[in-house]
C-alpha positions in Angstrom: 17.4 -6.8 30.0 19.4 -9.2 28.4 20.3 -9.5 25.2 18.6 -12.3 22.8 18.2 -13.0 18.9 14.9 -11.4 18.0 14.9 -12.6 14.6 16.0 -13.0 11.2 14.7 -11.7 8.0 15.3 -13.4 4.7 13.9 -12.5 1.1 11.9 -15.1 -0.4 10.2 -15.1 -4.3 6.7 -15.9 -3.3 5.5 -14.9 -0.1 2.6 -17.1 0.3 4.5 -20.5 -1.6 7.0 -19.6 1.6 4.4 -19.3 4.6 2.9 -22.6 3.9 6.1 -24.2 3.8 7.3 -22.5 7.0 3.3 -23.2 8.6 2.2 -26.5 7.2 5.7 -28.2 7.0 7.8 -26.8 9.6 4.6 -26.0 11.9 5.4 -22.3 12.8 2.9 -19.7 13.1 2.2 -16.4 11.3 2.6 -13.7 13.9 2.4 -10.4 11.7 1.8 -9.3 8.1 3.0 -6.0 7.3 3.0 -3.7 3.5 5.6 -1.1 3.3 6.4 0.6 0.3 7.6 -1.8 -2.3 7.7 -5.0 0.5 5.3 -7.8 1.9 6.7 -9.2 5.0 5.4 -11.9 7.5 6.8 -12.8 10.5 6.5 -16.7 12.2 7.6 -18.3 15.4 6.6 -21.0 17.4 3.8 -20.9 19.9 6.3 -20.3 22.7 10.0 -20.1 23.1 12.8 -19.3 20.3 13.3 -16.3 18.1 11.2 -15.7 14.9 11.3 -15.8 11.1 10.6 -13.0 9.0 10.1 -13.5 5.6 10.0 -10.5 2.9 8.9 -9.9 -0.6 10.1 -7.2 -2.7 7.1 -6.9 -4.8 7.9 -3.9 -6.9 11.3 -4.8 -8.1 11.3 -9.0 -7.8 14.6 -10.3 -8.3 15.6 -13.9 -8.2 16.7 -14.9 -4.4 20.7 -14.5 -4.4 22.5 -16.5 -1.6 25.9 -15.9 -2.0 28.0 -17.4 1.0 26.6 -15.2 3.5 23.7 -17.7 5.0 24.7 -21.7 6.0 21.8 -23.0 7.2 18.7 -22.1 9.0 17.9 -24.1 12.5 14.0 -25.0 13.0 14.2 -27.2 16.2 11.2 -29.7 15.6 9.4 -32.2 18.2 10.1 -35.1 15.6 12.4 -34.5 12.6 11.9 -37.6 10.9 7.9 -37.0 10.8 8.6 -33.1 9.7 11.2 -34.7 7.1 8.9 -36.7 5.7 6.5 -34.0 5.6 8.7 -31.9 3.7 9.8 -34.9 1.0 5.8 -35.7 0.4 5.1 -32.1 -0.4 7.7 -32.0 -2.5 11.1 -30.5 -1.0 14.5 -31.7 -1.9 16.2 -33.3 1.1 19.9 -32.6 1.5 20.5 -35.2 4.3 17.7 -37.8 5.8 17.1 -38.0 9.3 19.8 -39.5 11.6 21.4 -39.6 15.2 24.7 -37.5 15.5 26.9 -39.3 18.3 28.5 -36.0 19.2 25.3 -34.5 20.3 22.0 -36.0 21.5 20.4 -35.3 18.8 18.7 -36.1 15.3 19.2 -33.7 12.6 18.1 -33.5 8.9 18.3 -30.9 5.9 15.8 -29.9 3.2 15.4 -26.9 0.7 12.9 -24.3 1.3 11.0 -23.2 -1.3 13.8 -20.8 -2.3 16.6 -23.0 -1.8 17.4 -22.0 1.7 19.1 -24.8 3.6 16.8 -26.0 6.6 18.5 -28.2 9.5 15.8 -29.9 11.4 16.8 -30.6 14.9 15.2 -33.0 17.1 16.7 -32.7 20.8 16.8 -36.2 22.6 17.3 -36.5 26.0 21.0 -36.9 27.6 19.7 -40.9 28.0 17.8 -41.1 24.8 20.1 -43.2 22.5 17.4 -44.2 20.2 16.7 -43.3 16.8 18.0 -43.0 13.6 21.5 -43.6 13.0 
């Protein structure tokens, strides 16, 4: 078997504020919900391909969401970044960096927040001839 990235696990505040966010704006889907002792978890991925998202709520003992310099960024690769953007900014997320074309890569990238402050690049892949888009 080889070896993959089965997922990441972060803690968020509000487990339900987070879902939507990760559902409604970013379009992933809730795969699992699980209660252990003292945590309420879900896990999302897209409908096919990629790794998944877990997200987890320490419910007994809820601390404010410490970042440190541990976590950069978090990819979400996205059919069209400037519509998800957009999505994002209308619902009330603070964007980092508006949609535009990288010349290195082709591709269109954008950051917003998550609810808990969790830096988001949105990806949109173009194709090798695809030199459209924002700049």
């Amino acid at each position: 078997m080889a070896t993959t990235v089965g997922q990441y696990c972060i803690w968020v505040s509000d487990l339900e504020r987070s879902v939507g966010f990760y559902t409604d704006i970013i379009g992933l889907k809730v795969q699992s919900r699980t209660e252990i002792p003292g945590v309420n978890e879900a896990v999302l991925a897209a409908e096919s391909g990629g790794g998944r998202l877990q997200l987890a709520h320490a419910w007994e003992d809820p601390q404010p969401v410490e970042h440190g310099r541990a976590l950069w960024k978090i990819y979400m690769n996205v059919d069209d970044c400037e519509a998800t953007h957009k999505r994002a900014v209308d619902a009330g997320y603070t964007s980092t960096m508006e949609p535009q074309r990288l010349d290195r890569w082709p591709v269109i990238v954008a950051f917003v927040l998550d609810p808990d402050g969790y830096s988001i690049e949105l990806l949109q892949r173009l194709g090798d001839d695809d030199r459209s888009g924002a700049r």
